[in-house]
C-alpha positions as CSV (number, residue, x, y, z in Angstrom):
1,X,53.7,-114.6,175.3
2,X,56.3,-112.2,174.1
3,X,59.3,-111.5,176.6
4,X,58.2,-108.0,177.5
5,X,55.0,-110.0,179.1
6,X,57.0,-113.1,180.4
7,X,59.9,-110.3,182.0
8,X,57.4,-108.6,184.2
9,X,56.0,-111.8,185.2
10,X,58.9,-113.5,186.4
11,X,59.8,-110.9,188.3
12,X,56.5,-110.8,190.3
13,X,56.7,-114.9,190.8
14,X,57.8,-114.2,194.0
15,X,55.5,-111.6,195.4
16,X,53.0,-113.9,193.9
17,X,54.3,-117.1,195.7
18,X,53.7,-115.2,199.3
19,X,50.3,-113.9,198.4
20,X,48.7,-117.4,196.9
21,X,45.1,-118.1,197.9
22,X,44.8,-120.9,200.4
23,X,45.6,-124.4,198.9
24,X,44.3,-128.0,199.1
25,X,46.4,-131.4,199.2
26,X,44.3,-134.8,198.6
27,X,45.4,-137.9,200.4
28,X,44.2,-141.5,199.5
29,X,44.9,-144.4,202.0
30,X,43.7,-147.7,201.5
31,X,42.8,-149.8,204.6
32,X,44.2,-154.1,204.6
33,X,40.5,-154.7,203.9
34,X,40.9,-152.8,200.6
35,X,38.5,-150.3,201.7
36,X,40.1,-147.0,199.9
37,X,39.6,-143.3,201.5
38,X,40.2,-140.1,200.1
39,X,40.9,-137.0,202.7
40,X,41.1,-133.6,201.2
41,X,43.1,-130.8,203.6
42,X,43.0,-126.7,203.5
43,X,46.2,-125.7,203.7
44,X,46.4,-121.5,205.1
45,X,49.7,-119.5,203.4
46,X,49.9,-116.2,205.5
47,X,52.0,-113.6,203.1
48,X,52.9,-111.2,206.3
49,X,52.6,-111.4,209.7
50,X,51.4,-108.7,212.3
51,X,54.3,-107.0,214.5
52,X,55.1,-108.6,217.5
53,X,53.4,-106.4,220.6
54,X,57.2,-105.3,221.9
55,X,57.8,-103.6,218.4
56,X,58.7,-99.6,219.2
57,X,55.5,-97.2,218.6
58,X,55.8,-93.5,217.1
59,X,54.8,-90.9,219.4
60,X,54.4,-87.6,219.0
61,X,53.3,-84.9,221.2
62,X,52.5,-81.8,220.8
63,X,54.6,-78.5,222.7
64,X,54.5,-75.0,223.0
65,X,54.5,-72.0,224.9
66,X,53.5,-68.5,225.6
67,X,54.9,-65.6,227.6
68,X,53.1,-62.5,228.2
69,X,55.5,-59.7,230.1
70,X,54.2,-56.2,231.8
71,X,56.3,-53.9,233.2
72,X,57.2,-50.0,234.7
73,X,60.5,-48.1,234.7
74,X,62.6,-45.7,236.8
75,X,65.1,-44.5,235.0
76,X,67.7,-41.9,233.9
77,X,67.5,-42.8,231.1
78,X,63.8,-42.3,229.5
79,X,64.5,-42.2,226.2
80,X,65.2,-45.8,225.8
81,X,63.1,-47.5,229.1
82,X,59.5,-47.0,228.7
83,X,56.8,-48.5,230.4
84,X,55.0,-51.3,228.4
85,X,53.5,-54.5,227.8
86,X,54.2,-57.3,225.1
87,X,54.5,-60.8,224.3
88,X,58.6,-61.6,224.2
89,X,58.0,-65.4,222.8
90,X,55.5,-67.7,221.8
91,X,56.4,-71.1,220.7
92,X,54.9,-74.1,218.7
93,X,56.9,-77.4,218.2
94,X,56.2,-80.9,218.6
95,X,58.6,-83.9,220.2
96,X,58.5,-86.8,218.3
97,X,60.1,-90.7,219.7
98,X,60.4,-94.1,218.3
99,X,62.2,-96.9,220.8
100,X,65.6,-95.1,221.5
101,X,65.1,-92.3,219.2
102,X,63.6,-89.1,220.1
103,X,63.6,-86.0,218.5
104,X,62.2,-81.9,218.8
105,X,61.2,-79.3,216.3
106,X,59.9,-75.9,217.8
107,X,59.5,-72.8,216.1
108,X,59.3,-69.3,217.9
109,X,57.6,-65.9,217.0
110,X,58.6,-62.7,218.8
111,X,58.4,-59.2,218.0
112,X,57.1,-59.7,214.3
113,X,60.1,-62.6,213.7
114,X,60.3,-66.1,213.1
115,X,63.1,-68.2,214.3
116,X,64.3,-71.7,214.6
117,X,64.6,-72.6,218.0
118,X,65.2,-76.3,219.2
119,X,65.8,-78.9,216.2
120,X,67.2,-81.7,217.3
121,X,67.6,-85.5,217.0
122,X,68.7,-87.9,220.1
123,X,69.5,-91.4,221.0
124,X,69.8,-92.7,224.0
125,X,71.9,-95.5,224.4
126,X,70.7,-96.2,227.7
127,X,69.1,-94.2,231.0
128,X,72.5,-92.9,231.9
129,X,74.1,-92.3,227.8
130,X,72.8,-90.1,225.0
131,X,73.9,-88.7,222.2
132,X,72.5,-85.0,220.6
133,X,72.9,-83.4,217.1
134,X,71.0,-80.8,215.6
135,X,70.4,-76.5,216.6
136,X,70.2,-76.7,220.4
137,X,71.8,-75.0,223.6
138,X,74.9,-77.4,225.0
139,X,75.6,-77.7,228.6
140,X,77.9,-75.1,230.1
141,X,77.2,-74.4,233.7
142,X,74.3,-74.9,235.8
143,X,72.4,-72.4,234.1
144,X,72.2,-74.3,230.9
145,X,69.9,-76.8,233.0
146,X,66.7,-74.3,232.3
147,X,65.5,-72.9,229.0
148,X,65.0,-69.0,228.3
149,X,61.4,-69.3,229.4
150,X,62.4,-71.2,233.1
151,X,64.8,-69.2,234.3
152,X,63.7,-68.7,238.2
153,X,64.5,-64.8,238.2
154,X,62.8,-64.3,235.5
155,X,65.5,-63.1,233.1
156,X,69.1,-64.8,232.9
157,X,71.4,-63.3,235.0
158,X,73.6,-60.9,233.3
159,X,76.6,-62.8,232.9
160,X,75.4,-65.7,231.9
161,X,74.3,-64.0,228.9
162,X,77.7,-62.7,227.9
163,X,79.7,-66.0,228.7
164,X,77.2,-68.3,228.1
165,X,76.0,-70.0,225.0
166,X,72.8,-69.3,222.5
167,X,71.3,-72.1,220.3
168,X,74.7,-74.0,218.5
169,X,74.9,-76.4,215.2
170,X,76.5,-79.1,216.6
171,X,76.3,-82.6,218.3
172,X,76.5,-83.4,222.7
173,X,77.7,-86.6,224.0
174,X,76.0,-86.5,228.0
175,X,76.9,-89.2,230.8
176,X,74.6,-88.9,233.4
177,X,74.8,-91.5,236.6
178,X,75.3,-91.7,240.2
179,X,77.3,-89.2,241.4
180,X,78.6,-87.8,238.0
181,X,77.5,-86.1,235.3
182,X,79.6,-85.1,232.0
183,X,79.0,-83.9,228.7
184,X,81.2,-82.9,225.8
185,X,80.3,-81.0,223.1
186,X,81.8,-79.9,219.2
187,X,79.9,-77.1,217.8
188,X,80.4,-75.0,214.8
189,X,80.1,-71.2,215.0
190,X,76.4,-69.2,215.6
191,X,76.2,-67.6,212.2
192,X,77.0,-71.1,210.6
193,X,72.3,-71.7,211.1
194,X,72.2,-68.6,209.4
195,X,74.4,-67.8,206.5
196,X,75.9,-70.8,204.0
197,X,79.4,-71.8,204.2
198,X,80.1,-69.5,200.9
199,X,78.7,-66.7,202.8
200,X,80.5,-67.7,206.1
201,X,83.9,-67.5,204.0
202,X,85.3,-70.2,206.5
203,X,83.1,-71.9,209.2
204,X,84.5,-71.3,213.0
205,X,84.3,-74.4,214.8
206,X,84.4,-75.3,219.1
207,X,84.4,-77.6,221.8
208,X,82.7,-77.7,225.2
209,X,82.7,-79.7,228.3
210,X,81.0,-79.8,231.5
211,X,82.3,-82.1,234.5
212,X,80.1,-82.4,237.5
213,X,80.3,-84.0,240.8
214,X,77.5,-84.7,242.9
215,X,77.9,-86.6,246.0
216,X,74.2,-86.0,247.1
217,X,71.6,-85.4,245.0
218,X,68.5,-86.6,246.6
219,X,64.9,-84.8,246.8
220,X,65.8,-82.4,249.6
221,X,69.3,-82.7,249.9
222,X,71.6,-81.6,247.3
223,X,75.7,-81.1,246.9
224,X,76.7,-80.7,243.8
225,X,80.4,-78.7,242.5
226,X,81.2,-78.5,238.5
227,X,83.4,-76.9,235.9
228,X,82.9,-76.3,232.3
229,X,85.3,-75.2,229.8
230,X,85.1,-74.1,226.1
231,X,87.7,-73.2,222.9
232,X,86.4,-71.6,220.1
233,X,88.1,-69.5,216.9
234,X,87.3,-65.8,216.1
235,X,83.8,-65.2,214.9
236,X,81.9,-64.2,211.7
237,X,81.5,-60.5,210.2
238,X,79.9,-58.8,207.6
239,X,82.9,-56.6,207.2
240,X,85.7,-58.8,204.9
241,X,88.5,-56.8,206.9
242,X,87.4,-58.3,210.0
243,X,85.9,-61.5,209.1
244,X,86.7,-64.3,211.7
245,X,89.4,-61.6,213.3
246,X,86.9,-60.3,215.9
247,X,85.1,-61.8,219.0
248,X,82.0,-60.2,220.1
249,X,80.6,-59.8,223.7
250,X,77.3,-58.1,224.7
251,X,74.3,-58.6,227.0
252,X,71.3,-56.5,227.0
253,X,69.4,-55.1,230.5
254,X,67.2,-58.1,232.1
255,X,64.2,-56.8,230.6
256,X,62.4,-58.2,227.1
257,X,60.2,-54.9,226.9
258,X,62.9,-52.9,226.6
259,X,65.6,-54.4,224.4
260,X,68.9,-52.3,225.5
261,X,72.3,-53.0,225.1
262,X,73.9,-53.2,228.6
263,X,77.3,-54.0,228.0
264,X,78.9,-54.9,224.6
265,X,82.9,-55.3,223.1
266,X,84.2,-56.0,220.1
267,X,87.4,-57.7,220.2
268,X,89.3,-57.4,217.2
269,X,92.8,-59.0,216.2
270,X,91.2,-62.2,217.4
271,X,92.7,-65.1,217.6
272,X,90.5,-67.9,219.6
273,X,88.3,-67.5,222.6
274,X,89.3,-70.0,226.1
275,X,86.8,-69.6,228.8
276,X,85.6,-71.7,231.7
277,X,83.1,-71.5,235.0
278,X,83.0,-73.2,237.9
279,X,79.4,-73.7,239.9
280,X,78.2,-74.8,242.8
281,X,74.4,-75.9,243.6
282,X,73.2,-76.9,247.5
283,X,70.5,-77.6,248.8
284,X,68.2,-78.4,251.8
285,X,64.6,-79.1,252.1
286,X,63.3,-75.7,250.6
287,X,66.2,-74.0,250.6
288,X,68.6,-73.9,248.0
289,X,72.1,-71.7,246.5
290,X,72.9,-71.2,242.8
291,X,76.1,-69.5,241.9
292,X,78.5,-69.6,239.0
293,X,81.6,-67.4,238.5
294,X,83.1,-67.4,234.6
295,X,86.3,-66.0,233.8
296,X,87.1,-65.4,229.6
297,X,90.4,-64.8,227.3
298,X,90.6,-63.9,223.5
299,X,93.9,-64.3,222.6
300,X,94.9,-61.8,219.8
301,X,97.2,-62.0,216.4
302,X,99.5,-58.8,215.9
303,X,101.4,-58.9,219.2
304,X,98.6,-57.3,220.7
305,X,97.6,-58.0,224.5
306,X,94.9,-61.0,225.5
307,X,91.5,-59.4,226.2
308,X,89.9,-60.7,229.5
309,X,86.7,-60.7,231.2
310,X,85.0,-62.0,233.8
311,X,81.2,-61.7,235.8
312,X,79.7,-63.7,238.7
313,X,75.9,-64.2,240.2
314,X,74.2,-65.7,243.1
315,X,70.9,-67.3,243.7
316,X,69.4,-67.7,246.7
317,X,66.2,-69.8,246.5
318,X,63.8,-70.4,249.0
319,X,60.3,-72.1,248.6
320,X,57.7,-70.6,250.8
321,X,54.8,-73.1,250.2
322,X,55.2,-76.6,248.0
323,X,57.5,-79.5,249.0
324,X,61.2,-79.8,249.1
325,X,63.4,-79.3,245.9
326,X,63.7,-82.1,243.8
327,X,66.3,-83.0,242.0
328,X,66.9,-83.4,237.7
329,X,69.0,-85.9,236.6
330,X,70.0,-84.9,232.9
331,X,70.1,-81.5,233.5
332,X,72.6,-81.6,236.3
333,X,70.4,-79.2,238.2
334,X,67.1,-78.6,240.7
335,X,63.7,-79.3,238.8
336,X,60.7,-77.5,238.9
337,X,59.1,-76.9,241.8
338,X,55.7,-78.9,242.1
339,X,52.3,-77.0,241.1
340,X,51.0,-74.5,243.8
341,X,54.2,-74.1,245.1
342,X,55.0,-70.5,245.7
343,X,58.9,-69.5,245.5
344,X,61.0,-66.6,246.2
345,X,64.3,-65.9,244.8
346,X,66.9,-63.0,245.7
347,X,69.8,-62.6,243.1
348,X,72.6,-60.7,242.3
349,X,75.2,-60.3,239.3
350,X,78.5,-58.7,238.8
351,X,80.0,-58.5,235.2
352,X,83.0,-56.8,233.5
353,X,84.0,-56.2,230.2
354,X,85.9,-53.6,230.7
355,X,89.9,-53.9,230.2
356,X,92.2,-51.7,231.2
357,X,95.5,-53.7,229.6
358,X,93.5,-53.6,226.5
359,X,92.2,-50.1,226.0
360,X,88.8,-51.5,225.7
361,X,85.7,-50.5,227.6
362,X,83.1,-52.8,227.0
363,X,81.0,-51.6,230.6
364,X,80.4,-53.2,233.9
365,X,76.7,-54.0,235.3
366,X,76.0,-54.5,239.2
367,X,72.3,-56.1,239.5
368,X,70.4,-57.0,242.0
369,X,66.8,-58.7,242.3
370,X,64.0,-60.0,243.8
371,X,61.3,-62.5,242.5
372,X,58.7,-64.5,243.3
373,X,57.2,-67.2,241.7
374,X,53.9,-68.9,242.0
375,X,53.7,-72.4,240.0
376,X,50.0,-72.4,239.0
377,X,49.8,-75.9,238.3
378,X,51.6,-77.5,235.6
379,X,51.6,-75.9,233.1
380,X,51.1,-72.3,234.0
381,X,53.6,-70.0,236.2
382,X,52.9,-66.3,237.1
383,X,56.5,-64.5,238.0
384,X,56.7,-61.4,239.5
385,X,59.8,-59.7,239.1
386,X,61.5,-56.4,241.2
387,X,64.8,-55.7,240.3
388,X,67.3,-52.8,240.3
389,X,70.8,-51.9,237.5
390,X,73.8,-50.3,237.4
391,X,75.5,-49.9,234.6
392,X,78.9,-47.8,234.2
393,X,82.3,-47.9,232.8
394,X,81.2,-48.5,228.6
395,X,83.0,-46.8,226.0
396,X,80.9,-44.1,224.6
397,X,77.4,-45.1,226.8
398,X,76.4,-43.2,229.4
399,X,76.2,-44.8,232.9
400,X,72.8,-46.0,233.3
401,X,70.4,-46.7,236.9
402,X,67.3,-48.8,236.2
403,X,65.0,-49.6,238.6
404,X,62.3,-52.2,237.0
405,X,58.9,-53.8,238.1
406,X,58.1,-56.5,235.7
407,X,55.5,-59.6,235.4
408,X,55.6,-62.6,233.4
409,X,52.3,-64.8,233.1
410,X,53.4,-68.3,231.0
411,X,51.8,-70.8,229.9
412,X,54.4,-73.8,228.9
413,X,53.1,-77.4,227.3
């Protein structure tokens, strides 16, 4: 054979070794009465064996939702509230786990968009330590226990969405046992999923935490305190002049039919961006209170004054029909509420952006609400949602009452 024949060969020798065809060995004996016997033996070779049963299996299963909203309008402000129906989200993702390993994908459509939502990869060292990275929302407060879609008055309250986070690029270390629950967070700036870093022109980068303490947490019986903190640097702009030298703050009305700015500031001179919240969570049997108070500085280059803001809410829960409120681990919050349980919710938010040491008038918004919700069975919840606005004190808007009727029929998977 020539050595491009012999090469190739020798280097399958060994693949050919584990996959040789069962063999035979002969043995002769020969008895002290010179009677001689031969014995021929089949000897198995097994090239691979099977997995051993404890091995870790791929799963994946399938997720997704849908929310269908209707609502009507007082107003004095028609131009911009109008009576309506439409579809604010649907979702289609999958989650996906292999032994400690788990991981999401979900993409959402609304209003004629596509987005990335949740993309994520986890491991969890154990039931009480996991670690996150990937485009999802970190824990600050209690609110960021429930997505968009679970929120029990139907829409976030008010300042949550100004001093809360959206979706971040970044990775979550969370603690979860007995009576305490932490989680720290580095994140890199919003616009970092959107635009490369040449585009960004430097990246912004931040840290979170959340520190709760729980000394009963029990189906029924719940007494929980936290804080959460966060530092961040100034944000992204399309303008070069102001690129990472500005903050941004804004919050639309809680409606999805109507997408209107409530209250909004642009903070420019920026520097970095310090803000923390405190929350507390009881409960008993199928009652339960939700509140969370946030407080906000952007410290500013230029010898110009710190802008500050701050907003509060309130939720009082009650579940008319259904068991007790349970408890969710991970989340550091309640979970949802059994199927055919029926639940009513009365809320109320204060938030300010308005500065007077600053000059600037970013508005104020008093809300109050009322909703019920009936949890068809699980996977479907119908919310019914009456809820009243104020908004006054913003720089160039004009002060705004809203009174709202809306409903929400979901279907979550």
């Amino acid at each position: 054979m020539t050595p491009k024949i012999i090469l190739p060969l020798l280097a399958l020798a060994p693949l050919a070794a584990l996959a040789e065809p069962d063999m035979t060995r002969t043995t002769t004996t020969t008895t002290a009465d010179g009677v001689t016997t031969t014995v021929t033996e089949t000897i198995t070779t097994t090239a691979v064996t099977d997995a051993p049963d404890n091995a870790p299996k791929l799963k994946i299963t399938p997720r997704g939702r849908i929310l269908m909203d209707g609502g009507v309008f007082i107003t004095n402000d028609r131009d911009q509230f109008k009576d309506g129906v439409d579809v604010p989200d649907v979702r289609v993702g999958v989650n996906a786990s292999y032994g400690n390993w788990k991981a999401t994908i979900d993409i959402g459509y609304a209003f004629g968009k596509v987005g990335l939502k949740d993309i994520f990869v986890e491991y969890d060292f154990n039931k009480h330590n996991l670690l996150r990275f990937g485009y999802f929302v970190h824990q600050f407060g209690l609110q960021a226990a429930t997505s968009s879609s679970m929120k029990v008055s139907m829409e976030e309250p008010t300042s949550n969405e100004v001093f809360g986070y959206p979706r971040l690029l970044g990775v979550m270390y969370v603690h979860d046992k007995g009576d305490f629950l932490a989680t720290v967070s580095a994140h890199a700036e919003s616009a970092a999923m959107k635009l490369t870093a040449g585009e960004l022109g430097e990246t912004g980068y931040g840290g979170i935490t959340r520190l709760v303490w729980r000394p009963q947490h029990s189906t029924g019986n719940v007494a929980q305190v936290g804080f959460s903190a966060a530092f961040s640097g100034a944000q992204y702009s399309s303008d070069p002049a102001l690129n990472h030298h500005v903050y941004d703050l804004n919050a639309n009305f809680p409606t999805r039919i109507n997408q209107v700015s409530a209250v909004g500031a642009d903070i420019n001179d920026a520097r970095n961006m310090f803000k923390f919240t405190p929350e507390l969570l009881l409960c008993r049997d199928q009652v339960a209170l939700e509140s969370q108070y946030y407080w906000l500085q952007v410290s500013r280059k230029n010898h110009a004054p710190a802008y500050r803001a701050y907003g509060a809410y309130g939720l009082l829960r009650w579940l008319a029909i259904g068991g007790n409120y349970a408890y969710s681990h991970a989340d550091g919050g309640l979970a949802t509420p059994a199927p055919k349980s029926l639940e009513f919710v009365l809320g109320y938010n204060y938030t300010c952006l308005s500065s007077n040491r600053t000059g600037i008038y970013g508005g104020r918004v008093n809300d109050v609400s009322l909703t019920a919700n009936w949890y068809i069975n699980k996977y479907m919840i119908w919310r019914l949602r009456a809820g009243y606005t104020h908004r006054f004190d913003r720089s160039g808007a004009p002060d705004v009452n809203l009174g709202a009727i809306q409903t929400r029929f979901q279907i979550i998977f």
